[in-house]
C-alpha positions in Angstrom: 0.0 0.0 0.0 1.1 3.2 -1.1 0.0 6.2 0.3 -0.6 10.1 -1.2 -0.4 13.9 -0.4 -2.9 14.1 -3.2 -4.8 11.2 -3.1 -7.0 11.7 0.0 -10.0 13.1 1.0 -12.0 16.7 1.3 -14.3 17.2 4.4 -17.0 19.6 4.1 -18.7 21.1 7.4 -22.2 20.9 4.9 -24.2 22.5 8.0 -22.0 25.6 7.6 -20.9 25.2 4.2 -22.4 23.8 0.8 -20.1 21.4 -1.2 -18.5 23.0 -4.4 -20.2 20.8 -6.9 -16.9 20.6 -8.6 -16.1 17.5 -6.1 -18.7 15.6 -7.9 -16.3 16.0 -11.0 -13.1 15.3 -8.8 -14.8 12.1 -7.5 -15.9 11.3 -11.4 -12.5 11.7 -12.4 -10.3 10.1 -10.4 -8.8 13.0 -8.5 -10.0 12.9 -5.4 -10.4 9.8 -3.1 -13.1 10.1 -1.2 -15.4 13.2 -0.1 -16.6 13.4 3.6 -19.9 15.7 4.2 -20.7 16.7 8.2 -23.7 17.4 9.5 -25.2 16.9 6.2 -28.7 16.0 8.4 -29.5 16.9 11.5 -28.6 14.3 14.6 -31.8 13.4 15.3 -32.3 11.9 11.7 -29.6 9.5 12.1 -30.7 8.5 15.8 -34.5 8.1 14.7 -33.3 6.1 11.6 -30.6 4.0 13.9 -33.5 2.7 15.8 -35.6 2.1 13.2 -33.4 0.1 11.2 -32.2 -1.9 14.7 -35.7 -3.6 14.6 -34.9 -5.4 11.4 -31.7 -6.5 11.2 -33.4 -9.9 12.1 -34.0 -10.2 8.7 -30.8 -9.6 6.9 -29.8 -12.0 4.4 -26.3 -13.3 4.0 -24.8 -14.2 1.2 -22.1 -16.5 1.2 -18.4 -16.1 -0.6 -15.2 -18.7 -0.3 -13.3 -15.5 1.5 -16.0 -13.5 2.9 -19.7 -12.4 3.4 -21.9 -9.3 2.4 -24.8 -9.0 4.9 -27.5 -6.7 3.8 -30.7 -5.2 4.7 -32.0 -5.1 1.1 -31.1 -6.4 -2.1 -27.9 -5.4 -4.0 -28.3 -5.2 -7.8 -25.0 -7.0 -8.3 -26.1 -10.1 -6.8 -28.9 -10.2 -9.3 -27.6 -9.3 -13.2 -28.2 -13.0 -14.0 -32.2 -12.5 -12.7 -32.9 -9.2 -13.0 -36.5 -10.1 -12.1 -36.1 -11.5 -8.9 -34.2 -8.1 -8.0 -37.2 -6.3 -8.5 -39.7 -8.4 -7.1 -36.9 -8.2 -3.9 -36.8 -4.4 -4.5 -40.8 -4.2 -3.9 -40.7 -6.6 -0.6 -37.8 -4.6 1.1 -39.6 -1.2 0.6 -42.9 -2.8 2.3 -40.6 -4.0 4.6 -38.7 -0.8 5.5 -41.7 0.9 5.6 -43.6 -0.8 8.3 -40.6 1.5 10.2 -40.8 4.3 9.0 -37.1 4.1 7.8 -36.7 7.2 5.5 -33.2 8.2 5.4 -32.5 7.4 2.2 -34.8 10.0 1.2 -33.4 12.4 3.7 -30.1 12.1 2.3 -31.2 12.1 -1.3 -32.5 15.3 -0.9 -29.7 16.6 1.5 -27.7 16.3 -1.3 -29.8 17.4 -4.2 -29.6 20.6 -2.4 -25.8 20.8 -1.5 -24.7 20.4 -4.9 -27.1 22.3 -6.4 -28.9 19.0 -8.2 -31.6 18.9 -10.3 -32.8 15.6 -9.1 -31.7 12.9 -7.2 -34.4 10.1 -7.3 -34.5 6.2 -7.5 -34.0 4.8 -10.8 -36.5 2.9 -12.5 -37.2 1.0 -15.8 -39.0 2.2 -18.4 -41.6 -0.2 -17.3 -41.9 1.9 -14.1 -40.4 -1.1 -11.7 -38.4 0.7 -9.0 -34.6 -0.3 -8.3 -34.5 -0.5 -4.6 -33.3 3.3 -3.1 -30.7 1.6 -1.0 -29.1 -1.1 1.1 -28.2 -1.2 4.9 -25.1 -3.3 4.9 -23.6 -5.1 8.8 -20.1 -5.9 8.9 -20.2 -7.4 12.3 -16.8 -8.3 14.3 -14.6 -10.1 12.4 -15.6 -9.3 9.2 -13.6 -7.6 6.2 -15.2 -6.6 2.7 -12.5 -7.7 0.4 -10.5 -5.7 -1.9 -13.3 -5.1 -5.1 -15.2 -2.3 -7.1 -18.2 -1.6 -8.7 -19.1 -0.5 -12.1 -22.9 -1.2 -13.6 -22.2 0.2 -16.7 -19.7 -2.8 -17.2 -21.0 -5.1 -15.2 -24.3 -4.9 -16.5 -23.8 -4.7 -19.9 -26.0 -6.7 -22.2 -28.6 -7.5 -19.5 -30.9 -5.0 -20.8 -31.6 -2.9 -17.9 -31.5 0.9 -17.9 -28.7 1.8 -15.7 -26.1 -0.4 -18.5 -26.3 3.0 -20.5 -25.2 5.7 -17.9 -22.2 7.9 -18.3 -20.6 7.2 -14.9 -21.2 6.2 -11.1 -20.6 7.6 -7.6 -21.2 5.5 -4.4 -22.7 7.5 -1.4 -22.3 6.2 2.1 -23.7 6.7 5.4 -22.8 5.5 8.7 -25.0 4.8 10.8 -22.5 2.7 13.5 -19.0 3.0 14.0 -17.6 -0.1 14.8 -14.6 0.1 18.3 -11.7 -0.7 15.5 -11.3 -1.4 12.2 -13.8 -0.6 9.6 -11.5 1.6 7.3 -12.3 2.2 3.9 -9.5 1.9 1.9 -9.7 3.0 -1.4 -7.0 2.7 -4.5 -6.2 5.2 -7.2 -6.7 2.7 -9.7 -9.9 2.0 -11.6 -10.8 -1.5 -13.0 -9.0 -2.8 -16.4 -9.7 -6.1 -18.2 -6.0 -7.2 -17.4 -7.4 -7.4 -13.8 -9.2 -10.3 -14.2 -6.3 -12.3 -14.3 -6.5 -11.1 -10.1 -9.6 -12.1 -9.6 -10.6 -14.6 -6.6 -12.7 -17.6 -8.2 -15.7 -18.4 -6.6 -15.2 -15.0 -3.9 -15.4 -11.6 -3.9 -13.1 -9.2 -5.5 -9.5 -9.2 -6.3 -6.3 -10.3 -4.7 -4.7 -7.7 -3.2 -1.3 -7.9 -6.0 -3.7 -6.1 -8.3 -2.9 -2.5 -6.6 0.6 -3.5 -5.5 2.3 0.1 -5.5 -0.9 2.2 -6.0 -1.6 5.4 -4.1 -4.3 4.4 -1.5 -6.2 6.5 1.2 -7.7 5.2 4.4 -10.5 6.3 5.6 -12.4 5.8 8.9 -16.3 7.1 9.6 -17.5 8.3 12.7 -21.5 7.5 13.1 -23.6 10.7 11.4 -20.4 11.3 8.4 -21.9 11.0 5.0 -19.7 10.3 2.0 -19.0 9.8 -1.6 -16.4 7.9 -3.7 -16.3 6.6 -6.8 -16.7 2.8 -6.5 -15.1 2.0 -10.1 -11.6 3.0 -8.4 -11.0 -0.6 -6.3 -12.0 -0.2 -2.7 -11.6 -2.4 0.6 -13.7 -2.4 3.8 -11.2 -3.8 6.6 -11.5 -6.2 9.4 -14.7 -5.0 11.9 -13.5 -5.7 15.5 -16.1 -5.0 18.5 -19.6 -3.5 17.7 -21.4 -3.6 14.2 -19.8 -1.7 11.4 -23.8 -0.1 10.2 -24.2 1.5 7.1 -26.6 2.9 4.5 -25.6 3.0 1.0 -26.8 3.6 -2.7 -25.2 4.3 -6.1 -25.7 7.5 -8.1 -26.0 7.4 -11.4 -25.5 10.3 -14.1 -26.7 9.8 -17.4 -24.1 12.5 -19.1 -21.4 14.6 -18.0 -23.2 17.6 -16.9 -23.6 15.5 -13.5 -27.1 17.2 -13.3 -29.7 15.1 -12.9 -29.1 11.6 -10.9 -30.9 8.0 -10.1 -29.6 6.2 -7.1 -30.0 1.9 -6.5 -29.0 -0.2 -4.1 
């Protein structure tokens, strides 16, 4: 691991200060590893939403990988490219399910953001047939478990299934933490976005890479507090580390732009 005077991240106080949207461009291109936003919602919304979500972690589904485990409230889209319509069927049962809650941060923080940046929209993206991608996913890392060194990018990894997000211009990931786990937990992302050499790296059968892939890259760590709200871009590869002590709680979604004016975004989980 290599680390970067200019590979790092920008933290915004967003209750006194609203985000240059020029980030979003920094993020899109490559120069900037991760941004953090503070304050970006009130406390209260994250406490209210924390003990909403706490009554249904009982139902998280795990799914199973030879070197790891992604534990989710909600389905993620990348488990499903080969049965897109079980995703959405999914989709539907999780909102019912999140909404016998009340759990509506993801629209909070959709919003929050539309407004920062100066947005035109920010709203769930949906097929032309009007099914709903799922707005977001609440993802547990729970002691002892590490999300192993991957990243994410529909455009590629959905291409030739058909679905709408295949044809957008480029991807952002936002994050919010929800827990902070007593050690461990750090992001670590790589200045090094996905090329089809990679795959040679790849762990059959698991998640993600092996770790050779970004031998000598520029990397920045990066450790939430509970209430931090932030953005990467998920096509640069990306590692959650070993959780040690309490749960490791986060909501995430995906943005989506569909050109480069980065005006007008869908979000799925």
């Amino acid at each position: 691991m290599t680390s970067s005077t200019t590979w790092t991240r920008v933290v915004v106080d967003a209750a006194a200060t609203r985000p240059d949207p020029a980030l979003l461009r920094q993020l899109v291109a490559g120069e900037t590893a991760v941004v953090v936003l503070r304050d970006l919602l009130p406390a209260d919304a994250f406490a209210v939403n924390r003990e909403r979500i706490g009554k249904l972690l009982a139902n998280a589904s795990t799914t199973e990988y030879v070197n790891g485990a992604l534990t989710t409230v909600g389905p993620y889209l990348a488990k499903y490219l080969d049965r897109t319509d079980d995703y959405f069927a999914d989709a539907d049962a999780a909102k019912s399910l999140l909404d016998t809650v009340e759990f509506d941060l993801d629209g909070q923080v959709r919003t929050a953001l539309r407004d920062a940046f100066g947005l035109g929209s920010v709203e769930p993206a949906s097929e032309p047939d009007g099914r709903l991608y799922s707005p977001s996913v609440v993802r547990i890392h729970a002691d002892g478990v590490r999300n192993p060194l991957h990243n994410d990018n529909i455009m590629r990894d959905a291409k030739g299934t058909g679905i709408a997000l295949a044809d957008l211009a480029c991807q952002l990931s936002c994050v919010v933490c929800l827990q902070e786990c007593d050690e461990g937990g750090e992001l670590r992302i790589y200045q090094k976005e996905w090329q089809p050499a990679d795959e040679a790296h790849k762990i059959p059968g698991g998640l993600g890479y092996d770790e050779a892939v970004v031998d000598g890259v520029p990397c920045h760590e990066f450790k939430p507090s509970a209430g931090d709200v932030y953005l990467i871009n998920p096509t640069r590869y990306h590692s959650i580390e070993r959780v040690h002590g309490s749960d490791r709680l986060t909501m995430g979604f995906f943005i989506g732009f569909g050109d480069d004016r980065l005006q007008d975004a869908v979000v799925w989980g």
